[in-house]
C-alpha positions as CSV (number, residue, x, y, z in Angstrom):
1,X,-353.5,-64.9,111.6
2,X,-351.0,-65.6,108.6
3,X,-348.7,-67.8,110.6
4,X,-345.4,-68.4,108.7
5,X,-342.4,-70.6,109.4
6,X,-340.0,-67.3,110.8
7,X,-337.4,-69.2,111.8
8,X,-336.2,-72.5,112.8
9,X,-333.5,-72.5,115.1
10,X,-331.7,-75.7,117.8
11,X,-330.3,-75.0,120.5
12,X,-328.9,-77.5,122.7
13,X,-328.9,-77.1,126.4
14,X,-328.2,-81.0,127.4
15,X,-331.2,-82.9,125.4
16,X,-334.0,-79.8,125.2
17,X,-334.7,-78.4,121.9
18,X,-336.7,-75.5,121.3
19,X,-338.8,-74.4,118.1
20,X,-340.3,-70.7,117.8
21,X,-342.9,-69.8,115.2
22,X,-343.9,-65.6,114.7
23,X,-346.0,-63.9,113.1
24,X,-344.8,-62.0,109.7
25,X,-345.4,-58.7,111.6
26,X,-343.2,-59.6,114.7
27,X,-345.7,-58.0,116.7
28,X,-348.0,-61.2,117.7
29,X,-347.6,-63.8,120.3
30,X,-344.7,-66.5,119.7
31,X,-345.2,-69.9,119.8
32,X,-342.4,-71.9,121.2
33,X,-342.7,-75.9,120.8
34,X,-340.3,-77.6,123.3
35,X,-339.2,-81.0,123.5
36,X,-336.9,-83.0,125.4
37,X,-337.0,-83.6,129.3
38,X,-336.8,-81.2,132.3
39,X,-337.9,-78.4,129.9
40,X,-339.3,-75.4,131.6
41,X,-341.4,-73.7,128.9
42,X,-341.9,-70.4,130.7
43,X,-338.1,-69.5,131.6
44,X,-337.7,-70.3,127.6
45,X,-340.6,-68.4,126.7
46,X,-339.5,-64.9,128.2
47,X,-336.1,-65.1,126.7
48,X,-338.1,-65.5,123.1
49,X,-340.3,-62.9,123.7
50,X,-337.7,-60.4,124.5
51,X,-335.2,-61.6,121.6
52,X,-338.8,-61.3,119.3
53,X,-339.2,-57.5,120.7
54,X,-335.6,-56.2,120.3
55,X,-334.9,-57.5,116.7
56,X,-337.6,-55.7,114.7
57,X,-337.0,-52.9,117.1
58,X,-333.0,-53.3,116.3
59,X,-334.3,-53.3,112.4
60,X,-336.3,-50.2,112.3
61,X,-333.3,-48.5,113.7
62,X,-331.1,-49.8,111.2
63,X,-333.6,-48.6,108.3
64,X,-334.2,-45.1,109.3
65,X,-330.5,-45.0,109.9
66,X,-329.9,-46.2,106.4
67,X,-332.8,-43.4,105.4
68,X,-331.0,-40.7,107.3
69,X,-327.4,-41.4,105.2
70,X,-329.2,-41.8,101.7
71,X,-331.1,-38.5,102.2
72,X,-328.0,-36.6,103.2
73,X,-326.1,-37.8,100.4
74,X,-328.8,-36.9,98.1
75,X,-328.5,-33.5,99.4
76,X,-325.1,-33.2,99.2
77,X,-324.0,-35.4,95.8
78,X,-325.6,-35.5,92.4
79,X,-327.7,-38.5,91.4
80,X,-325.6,-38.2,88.3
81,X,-324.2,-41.4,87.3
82,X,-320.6,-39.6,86.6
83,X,-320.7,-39.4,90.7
84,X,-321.5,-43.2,91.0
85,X,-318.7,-44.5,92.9
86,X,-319.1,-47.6,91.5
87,X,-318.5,-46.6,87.7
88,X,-315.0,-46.1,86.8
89,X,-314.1,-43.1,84.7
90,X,-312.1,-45.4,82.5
91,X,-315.8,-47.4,81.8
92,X,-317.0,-44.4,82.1
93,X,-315.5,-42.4,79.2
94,X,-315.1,-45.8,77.1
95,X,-311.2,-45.9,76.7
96,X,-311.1,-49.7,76.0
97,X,-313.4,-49.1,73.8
98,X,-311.4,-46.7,71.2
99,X,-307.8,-47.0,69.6
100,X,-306.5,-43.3,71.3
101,X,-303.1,-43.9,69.8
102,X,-304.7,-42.2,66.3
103,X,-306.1,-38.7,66.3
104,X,-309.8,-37.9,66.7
105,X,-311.1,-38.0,63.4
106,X,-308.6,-40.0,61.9
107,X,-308.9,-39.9,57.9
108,X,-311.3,-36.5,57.8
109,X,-310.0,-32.7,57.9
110,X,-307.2,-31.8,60.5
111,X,-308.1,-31.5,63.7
112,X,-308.4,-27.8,65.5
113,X,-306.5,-27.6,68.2
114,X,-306.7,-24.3,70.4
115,X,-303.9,-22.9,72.5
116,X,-303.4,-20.3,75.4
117,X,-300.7,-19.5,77.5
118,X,-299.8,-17.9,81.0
119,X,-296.2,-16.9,81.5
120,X,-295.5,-16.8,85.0
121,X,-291.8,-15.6,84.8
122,X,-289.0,-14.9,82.6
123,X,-286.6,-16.5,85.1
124,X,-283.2,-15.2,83.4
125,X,-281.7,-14.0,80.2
126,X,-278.3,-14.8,79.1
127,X,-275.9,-12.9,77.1
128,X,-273.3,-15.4,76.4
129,X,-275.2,-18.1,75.5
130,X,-277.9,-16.1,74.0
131,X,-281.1,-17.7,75.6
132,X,-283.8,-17.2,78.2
133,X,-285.4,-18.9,80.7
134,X,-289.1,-18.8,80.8
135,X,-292.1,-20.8,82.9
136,X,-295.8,-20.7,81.9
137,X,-299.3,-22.4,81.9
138,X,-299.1,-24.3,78.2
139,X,-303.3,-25.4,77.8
140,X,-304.7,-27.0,74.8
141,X,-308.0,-26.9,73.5
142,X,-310.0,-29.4,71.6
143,X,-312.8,-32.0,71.0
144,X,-312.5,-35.8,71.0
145,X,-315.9,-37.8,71.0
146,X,-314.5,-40.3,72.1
147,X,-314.6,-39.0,75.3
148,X,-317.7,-38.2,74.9
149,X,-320.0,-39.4,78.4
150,X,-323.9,-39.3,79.2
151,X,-324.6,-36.2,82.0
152,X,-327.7,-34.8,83.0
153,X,-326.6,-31.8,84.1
154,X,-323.6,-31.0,81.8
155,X,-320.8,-31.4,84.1
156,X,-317.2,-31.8,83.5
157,X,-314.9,-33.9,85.1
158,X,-311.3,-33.0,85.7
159,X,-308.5,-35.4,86.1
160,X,-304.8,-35.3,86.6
161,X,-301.7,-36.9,85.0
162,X,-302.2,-40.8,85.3
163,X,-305.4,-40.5,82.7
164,X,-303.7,-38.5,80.3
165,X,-301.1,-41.7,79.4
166,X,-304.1,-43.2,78.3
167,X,-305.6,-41.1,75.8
168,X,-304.9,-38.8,72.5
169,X,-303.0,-36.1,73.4
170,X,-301.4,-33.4,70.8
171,X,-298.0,-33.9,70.5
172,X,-296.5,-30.6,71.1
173,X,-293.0,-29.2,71.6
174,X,-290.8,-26.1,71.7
175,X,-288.6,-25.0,68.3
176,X,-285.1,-24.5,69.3
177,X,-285.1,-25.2,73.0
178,X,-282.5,-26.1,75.0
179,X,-283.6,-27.1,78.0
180,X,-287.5,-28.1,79.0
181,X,-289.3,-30.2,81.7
182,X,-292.5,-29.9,83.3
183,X,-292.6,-29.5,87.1
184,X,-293.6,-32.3,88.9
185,X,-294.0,-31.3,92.5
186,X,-295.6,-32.6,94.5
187,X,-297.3,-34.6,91.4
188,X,-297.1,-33.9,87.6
189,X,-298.7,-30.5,86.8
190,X,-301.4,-31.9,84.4
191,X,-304.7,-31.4,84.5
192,X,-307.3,-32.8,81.8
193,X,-311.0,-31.5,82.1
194,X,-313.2,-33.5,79.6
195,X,-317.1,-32.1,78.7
196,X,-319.8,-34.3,78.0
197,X,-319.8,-33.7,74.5
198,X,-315.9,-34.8,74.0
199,X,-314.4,-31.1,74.7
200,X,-311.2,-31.3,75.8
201,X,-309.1,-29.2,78.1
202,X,-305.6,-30.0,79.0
203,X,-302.9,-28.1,80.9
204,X,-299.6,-28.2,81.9
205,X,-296.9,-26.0,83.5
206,X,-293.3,-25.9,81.9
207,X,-290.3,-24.4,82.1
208,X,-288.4,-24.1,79.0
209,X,-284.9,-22.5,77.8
210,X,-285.3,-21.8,74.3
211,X,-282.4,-19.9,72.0
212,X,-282.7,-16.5,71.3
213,X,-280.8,-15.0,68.5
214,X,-279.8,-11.4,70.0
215,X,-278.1,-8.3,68.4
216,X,-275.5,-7.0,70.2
217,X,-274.8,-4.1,68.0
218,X,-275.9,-1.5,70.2
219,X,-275.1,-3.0,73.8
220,X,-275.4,-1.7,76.5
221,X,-278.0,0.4,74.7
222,X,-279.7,-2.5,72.8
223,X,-283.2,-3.9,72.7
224,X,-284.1,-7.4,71.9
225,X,-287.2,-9.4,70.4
226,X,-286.8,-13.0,71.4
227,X,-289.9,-15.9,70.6
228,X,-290.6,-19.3,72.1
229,X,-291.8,-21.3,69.4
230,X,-294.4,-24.1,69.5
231,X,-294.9,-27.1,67.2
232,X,-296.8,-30.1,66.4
233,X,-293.9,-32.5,65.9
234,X,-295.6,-35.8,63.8
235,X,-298.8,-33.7,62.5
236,X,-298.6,-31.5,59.9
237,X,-301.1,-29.2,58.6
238,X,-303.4,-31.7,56.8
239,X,-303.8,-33.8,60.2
240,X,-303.8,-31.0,63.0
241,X,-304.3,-27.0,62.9
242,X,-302.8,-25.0,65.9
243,X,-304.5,-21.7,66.3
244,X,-304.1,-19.1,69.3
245,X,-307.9,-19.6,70.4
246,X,-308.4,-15.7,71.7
247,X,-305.8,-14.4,69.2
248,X,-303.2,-11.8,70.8
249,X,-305.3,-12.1,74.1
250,X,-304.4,-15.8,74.1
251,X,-301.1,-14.6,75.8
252,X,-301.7,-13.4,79.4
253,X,-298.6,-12.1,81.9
254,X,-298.2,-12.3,85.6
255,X,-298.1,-8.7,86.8
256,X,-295.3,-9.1,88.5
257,X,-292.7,-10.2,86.1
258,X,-289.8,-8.4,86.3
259,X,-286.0,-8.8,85.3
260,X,-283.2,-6.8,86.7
261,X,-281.7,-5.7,83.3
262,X,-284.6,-5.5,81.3
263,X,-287.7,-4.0,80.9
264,X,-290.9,-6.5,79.3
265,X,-291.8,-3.4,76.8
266,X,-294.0,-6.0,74.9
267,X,-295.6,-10.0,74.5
268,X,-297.5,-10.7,71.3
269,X,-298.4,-13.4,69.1
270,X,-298.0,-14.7,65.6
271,X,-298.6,-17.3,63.8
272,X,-296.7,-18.5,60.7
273,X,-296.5,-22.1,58.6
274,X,-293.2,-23.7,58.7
275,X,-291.7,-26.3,55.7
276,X,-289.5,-28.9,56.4
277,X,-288.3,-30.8,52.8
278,X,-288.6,-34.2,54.4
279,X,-291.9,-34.3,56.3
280,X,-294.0,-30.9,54.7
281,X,-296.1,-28.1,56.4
282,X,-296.8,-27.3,59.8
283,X,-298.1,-24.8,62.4
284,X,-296.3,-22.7,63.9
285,X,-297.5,-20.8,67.1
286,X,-294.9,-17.6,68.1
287,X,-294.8,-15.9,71.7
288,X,-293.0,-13.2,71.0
289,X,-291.5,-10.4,73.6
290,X,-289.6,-7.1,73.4
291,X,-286.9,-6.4,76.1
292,X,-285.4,-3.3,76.9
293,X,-281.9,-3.1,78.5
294,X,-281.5,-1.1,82.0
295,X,-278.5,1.3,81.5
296,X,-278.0,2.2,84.8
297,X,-275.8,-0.5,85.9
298,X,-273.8,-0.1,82.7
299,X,-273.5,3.7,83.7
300,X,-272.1,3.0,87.0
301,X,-270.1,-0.2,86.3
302,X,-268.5,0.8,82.6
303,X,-269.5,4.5,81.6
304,X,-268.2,6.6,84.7
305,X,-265.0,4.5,85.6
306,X,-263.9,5.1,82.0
307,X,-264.9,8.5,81.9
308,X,-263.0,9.0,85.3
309,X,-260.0,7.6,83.9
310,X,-259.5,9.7,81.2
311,X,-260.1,12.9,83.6
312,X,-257.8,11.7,85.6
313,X,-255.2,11.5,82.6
314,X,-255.2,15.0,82.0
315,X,-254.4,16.0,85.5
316,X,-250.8,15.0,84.3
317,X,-250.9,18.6,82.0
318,X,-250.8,20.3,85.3
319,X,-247.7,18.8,86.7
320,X,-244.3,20.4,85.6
321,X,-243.1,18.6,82.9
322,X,-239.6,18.1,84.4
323,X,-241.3,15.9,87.2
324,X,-240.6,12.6,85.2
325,X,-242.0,10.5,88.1
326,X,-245.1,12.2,89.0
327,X,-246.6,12.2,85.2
328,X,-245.2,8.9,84.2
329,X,-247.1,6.4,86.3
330,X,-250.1,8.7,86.1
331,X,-250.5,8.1,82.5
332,X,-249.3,4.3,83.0
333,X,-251.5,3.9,85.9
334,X,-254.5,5.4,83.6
335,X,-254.1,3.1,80.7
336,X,-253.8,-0.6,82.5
337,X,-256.9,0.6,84.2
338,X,-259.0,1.3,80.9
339,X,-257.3,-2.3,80.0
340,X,-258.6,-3.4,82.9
341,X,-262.5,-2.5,82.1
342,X,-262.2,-3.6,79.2
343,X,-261.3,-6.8,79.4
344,X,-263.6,-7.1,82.5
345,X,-266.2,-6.1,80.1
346,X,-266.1,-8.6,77.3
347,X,-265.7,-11.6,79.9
348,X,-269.3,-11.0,80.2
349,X,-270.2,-10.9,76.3
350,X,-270.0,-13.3,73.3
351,X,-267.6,-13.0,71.2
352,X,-269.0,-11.5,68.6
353,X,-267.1,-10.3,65.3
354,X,-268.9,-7.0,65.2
355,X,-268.4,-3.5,67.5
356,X,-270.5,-3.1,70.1
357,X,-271.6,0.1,71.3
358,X,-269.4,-0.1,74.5
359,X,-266.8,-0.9,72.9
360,X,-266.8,2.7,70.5
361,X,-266.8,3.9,73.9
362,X,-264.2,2.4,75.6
363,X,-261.8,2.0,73.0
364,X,-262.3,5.6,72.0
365,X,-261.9,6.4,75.9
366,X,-258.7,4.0,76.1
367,X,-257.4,6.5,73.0
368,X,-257.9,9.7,74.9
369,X,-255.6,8.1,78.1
370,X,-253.4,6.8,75.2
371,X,-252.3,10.2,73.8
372,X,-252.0,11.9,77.2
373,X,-249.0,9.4,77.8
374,X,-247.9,10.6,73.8
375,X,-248.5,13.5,75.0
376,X,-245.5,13.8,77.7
377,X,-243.5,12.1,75.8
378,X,-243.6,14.8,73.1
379,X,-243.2,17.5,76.0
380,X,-240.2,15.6,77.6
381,X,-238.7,15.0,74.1
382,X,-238.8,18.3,73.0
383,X,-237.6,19.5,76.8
384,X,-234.6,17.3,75.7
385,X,-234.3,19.2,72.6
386,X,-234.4,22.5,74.4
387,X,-232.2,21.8,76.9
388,X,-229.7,21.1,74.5
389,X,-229.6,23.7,72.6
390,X,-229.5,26.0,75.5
391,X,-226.4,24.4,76.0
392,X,-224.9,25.1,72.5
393,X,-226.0,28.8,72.3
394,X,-224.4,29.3,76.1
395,X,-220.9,28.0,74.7
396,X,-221.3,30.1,71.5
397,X,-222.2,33.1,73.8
398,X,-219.2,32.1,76.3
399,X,-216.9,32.3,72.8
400,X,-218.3,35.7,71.3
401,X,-217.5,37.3,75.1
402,X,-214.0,36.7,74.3
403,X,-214.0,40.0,71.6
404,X,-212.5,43.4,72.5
405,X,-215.6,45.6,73.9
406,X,-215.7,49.0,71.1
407,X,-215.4,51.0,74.4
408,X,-212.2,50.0,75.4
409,X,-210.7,50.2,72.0
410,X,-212.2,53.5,71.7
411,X,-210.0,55.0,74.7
412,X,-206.8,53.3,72.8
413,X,-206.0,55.3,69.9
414,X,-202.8,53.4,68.7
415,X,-203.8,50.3,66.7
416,X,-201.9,48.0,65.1
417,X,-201.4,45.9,61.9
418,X,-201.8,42.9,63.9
419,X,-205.0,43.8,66.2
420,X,-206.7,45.2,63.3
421,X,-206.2,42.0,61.2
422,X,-207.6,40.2,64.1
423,X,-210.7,42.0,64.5
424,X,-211.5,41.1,60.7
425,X,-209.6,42.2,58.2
426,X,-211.8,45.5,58.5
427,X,-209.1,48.5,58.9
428,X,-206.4,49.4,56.2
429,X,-203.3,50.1,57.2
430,X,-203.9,53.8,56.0
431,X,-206.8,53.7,58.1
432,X,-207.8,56.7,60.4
433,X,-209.4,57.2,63.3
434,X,-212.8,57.9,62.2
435,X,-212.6,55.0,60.0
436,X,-211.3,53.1,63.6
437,X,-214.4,54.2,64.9
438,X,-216.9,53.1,62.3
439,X,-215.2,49.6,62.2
440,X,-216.1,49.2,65.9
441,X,-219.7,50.2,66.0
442,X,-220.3,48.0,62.9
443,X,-218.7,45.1,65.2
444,X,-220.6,46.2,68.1
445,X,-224.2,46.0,66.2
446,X,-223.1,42.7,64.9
447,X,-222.8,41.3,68.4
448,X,-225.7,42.9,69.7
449,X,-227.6,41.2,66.7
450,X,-226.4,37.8,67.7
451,X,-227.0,37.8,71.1
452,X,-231.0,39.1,70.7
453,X,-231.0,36.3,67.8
454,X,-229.9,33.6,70.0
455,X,-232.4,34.9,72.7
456,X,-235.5,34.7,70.4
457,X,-234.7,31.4,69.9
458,X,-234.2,30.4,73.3
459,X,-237.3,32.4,74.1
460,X,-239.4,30.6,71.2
461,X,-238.4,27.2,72.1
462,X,-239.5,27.7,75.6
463,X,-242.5,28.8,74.6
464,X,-243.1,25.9,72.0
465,X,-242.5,23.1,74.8
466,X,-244.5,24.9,77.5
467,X,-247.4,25.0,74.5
468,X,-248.0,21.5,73.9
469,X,-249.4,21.2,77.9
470,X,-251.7,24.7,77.5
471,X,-253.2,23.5,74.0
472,X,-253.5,19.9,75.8
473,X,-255.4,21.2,78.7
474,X,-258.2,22.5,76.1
475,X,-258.2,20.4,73.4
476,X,-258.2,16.8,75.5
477,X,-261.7,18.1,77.1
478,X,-262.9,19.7,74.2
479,X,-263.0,16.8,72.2
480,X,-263.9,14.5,74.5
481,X,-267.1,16.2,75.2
482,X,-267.9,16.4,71.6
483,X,-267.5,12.6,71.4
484,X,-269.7,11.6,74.0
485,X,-272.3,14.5,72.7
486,X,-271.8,12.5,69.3
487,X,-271.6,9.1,70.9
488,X,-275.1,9.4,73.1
489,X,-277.0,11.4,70.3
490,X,-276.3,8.0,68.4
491,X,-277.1,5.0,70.1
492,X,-279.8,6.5,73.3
């Protein structure tokens, strides 16, 4: 037997000591050497025999336990040393190690960096301050070996937002945005993904409101190209190159965008170099999109009231044009409402120093009411007119009455100096009767003349005023149909 010293344990029960000796195998007898009165060896010796049995029996346990774990987590975990969990990815990927706060490749050609994007929605477009609204997935492509990490079986490794602080990032931003933040709920949307040979990944999701210059020219009927613009802001083109990495199928769209005044006709990309005098050349990446305006709302909100209105102001060419308080407020009723629209209308635009399509059409609209209230003033003007000289010619009728009818002067054959001079001078005092006679029809005719004179004119001047409302009640329509047949041939 190879007897070795095991252990050497005292244990002190009042003055007995004990000393055990085992084999290296555990399995053999055991040797206990006692000293010290009243010692019983045999009570001592079965209590060391069983403590001799359960250990190794207690350590085999414990090993194939131990077995049991490391097999299952060879199954399940890759003896890569990326999984170790006692290498950190910082030691890992060698950060100390580097100076990240230059660019990879510091000194040699400008770096290529790749870019895609996902929009996930065009959240709102606004008129008046002539911008949009618009979130997306911003992801950068490019290689830094520095990051570089040994891997047998060519695995990345992603991380989130607290690694990125500590590396090179490009240093990107949006041209003429407003507003811009990325979401950080419930943590910062980052991710970085790093390959074993340096390749980079990083994303991010951002919402931006950027300026859009817009063309209100032909509004309501208008379509408008706006762009979100992104930048390298300290690298120009000698240090980093932006690219779009799939060209025009670098810009993908969630299906179900959608905007309740427009319609997305369009999203491309461009990419153009842009000079500043102080600081040079750089890249320029363009995500460019074509909206189309709805009309519908504008149809119902601005086109039919204003089309109503000015129907409604040529009811007032059916109404008699001595009912003063039936037309009046009609027309006046007519034009605060155009005023009305209007004005409700332009709350809701810039102010612009150019026309806008709507307004050709309201303004034009807001004319048409306009003359239908000229228009009974004219009528009631010229009623005026009429009415007074109706008056005139009934007094000058009333006065020529006052003359001797032929007929009766005819049964009187005696005439004298006096009546004759009265008449007009007409008879001589050597006058006879036949001469009488022809004196009287002459006078006769003459009256008769005046009075069918004096009812021609009555008769014209009623027909003049009572004109003006049947030429109206073709004419308004007419033209306003050929406007609007004008009007939409233009601008739809």
């Amino acid at each position: 037997m190879n007897w070795f010293h095991r252990e050497n344990s005292t244990f002190l029960k009042g003055e007995r000591t004990f000393l055990y000796l085992g084999q290296e195998n555990s399995t053999g007898p055991i040797v206990v050497v006692a000293t010290g009165p009243d010692v019983n060896p045999s009570t001592e010796l079965e209590c060391l025999r069983q403590r001799g049995k359960s250990r190794p029996q207690r350590q085999r346990r414990e090993v194939r336990e131990e077995t049991h774990k490391q097999g299952s987590s060879i199954l399940k975990r890759s003896p890569d040393i990326t999984k170790s969990p006692l290498t950190k990815s910082e030691q890992l990927l060698r950060i100390d190690d580097h100076d990240f706060s230059m660019r990879p490749g510091f000194g040699g050609p400008a770096i290529p960096v790749g870019v895609d994007v996902q929009v996930e929605s065009l959240d709102s477009i606004s008129e008046v301050d002539m911008d949009f609204t618009m979130t997306l997935y911003l992801r950068h492509y490019w290689k830094d070996e520095r990051l570089s990490f040994p891997s047998t079986n060519n695995l990345s490794m992603t991380f989130d937002g607290r690694l990125v602080k500590k590396i090179w990032v490009p240093d990107m931003f949006f041209v003429h945005s407003k507003r811009s933040f990325i979401h950080d709920t419930t943590t910062d949307n980052v991710m970085l993904r790093v390959q074993p040979d340096g390749k980079v990944l990083y994303s991010l999701r951002v919402t931006v409101t950027a300026m859009c210059n817009m063309d209100f020219s032909r509004f309501p009927l208008d379509t408008q190209t706006c762009s979100l613009e992104i930048e390298s802001y300290a690298y120009t083109e000698d240090d980093l190159m932006l690219y779009w990495k799939k060209g025009n199928d670098s810009l993908k769209t969630d299906e179900r965008i959608s905007l309740s005044q427009f319609l997305i006709q369009e999203f491309h990309t461009t990419t153009k170099l842009a000079f500043y005098s102080s600081t040079g050349w750089y890249n320029r990446l363009y995500i460019n999109f074509t909206l189309r305006r709805h009309i519908f709302f504008f149809l119902l909100q601005t086109y039919f009231p204003a089309t109503l209105m000015v129907m409604l102001s040529w009811v007032s060419f059916w109404i008699d044009r001595r009912a003063v308080p039936a037309r009046v407020p009609l027309g006046i009723t007519t034009v605060l409402t155009m005023s009305t629209i209007i004005t409700g209308v332009n709350a809701s635009m810039p102010r612009v120093s150019y026309i806008k399509a709507v307004d050709i059409y309201l303004w034009v609209s807001f004319v048409f009411v306009f003359l239908s209230v000229l228009e009974y003033a004219a009528v009631n003007y010229l009623t005026t007119v009429q009415e007074r000289k109706e008056r005139e010619l009934r007094d000058k009728l009333s006065c020529t009455c006052g003359i001797p009818q032929p007929r009766a002067m005819m049964m009187d054959n005696s005439y004298s100096d006096g009546e004759v001079n009265d008449i007009g001078n007409y008879v001589s005092d050597s006058g006879d009767k036949q001469d009488r006679m022809m004196v009287q029809l002459a006078l006769n005719s003459e009256r008769n003349a005046i009075r069918r004179k004096s009812q021609r004119n009555y008769v014209s001047m009623r027909i003049d005023t009572h004109a003006i409302d049947k030429y109206s009640r073709i004419i308004f329509p007419a033209a306003y149909i050929l406007f609007n047949l004008i009007y939409w041939s233009i601008f739809s």
